[in-house]
C-alpha angles and dihedrals in degrees: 000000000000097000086048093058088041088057096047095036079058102043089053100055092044088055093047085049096046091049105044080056090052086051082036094059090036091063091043092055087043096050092044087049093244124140118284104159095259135128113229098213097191127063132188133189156140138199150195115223131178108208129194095251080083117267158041132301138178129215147192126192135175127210145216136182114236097167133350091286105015130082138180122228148198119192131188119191150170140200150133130262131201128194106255083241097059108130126177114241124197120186096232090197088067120082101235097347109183114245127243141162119278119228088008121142112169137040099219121212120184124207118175130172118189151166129229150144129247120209123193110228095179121020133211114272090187134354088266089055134099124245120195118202130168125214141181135191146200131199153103133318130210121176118181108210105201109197106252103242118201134202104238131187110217082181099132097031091068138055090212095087122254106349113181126190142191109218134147125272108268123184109237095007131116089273088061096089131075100222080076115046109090082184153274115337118227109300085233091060107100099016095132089055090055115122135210124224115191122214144150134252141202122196135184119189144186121213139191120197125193107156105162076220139084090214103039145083126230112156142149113212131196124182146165105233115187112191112205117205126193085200116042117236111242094225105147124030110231092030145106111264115235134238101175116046108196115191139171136218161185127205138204108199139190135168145120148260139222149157 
């Protein structure tokens, strides 16, 4: 009877210890982000894009497992957008005149907060390894159009001597010619006269992700965003106003995962 409960006392503290190494070792893995058979069901990242409208843009998405290989995503993300005929001006009968955009009436800023769902198409076989997943997103759109303000010399409009002045860009007005642009005013000048026009978007996107850990996020993105607005953004004098913004882009990614 004593050398029974010897035996099992014994067997029972070398399995606790067994197994406490075994966690032991887990937490070390997990902590190392090597493989341990789990599914990290959050995800956190952000990223930096440049995009062919012209510019740069920043974003943040949290994720969610759905499934194995499906997860469910909200996205938040700013950027700029220019007018594909944007063109930089400069008055060369003026000694170091500023630049600035001929016919343009509006600095465009885009914010837009959405929902998806990313799908893996080909899964990691290894940490060295490549997984492809394709996502898309809907949401909203809201793109903050600032006046564009120039410095302007009135110089030979008036008998008072150089006059200068800082005015907002007008099509057909005394500021419409480049003779008499000096230049761009400062970018603050005319924020509180800045407008927001609300829209909607739809995305689809590729990704590649090659994190060398399990519980981390390495990726590079490229997608197609169309941005639908109900009232067009006056962008360009002289032309057509536009309803649908397309735009490309290409994404560097980083982020984490956890339980």
């Amino acid at each position: 009877m004593f050398k029974n409960s010897f035996v099992f006392i014994f067997l029972a503290i070398f399995s606790f210890e067994v197994g406490a190494q075994e966690l032991k070792d887990d937490l070390t893995r997990l902590q190392s982000g090597e493989d341990i058979n789990v599914l990290y069901r959050n995800e956190a990242s952000f990223g930096i894009f440049a995009h062919s409208a012209g510019g740069f843009g920043l974003a943040y998405r949290r994720a969610q497992h759905v499934t194995g290989k499906r997860k469910r995503m909200f996205e938040l993300e700013a950027q700029n957008f220019k007018h594909p005929k944007e063109i930089k001006s400069v008055n060369q009968n003026v000694p170091n005149a500023k630049g600035y955009t001929y016919g343009k009436l509006n600095s465009i800023l885009i914010i837009r907060p959405g929902v998806g769902y990313q799908n893996v198409i080909y899964q990691k076989s290894d940490k060295k390894s490549v997984e492809i997943r394709v996502s898309y997103f809907l949401g909203a759109t809201l793109a903050f159009a600032k006046p564009v303000y120039l410095e302007v010399d009135h110089t030979n409009s008036s008998s008072n001597g150089p006059v200068i002045t800082t005015e907002r860009y007008v099509p057909g007005s005394y500021n419409d010619t480049i003779d008499n642009v000096l230049g761009k005013a400062s970018f603050f000048k005319g924020m509180e006269k800045t407008k927001i026009y609300p829209a909607a978007y739809a995305k689809l996107a590729l990704s590649f992700e090659y994190a060398d850990r399990y519980n981390g996020v390495k990726a590079i993105e490229t997608g197609v965003v169309a941005d639908v607005y109900p009232y067009a953004i006056p962008m360009m004098a002289y032309n057509k106003k536009q309803e649908v913004l397309i735009s490309l882009y290409i994404k560097f990614v980083w982020g984490k995962k956890w339980f």
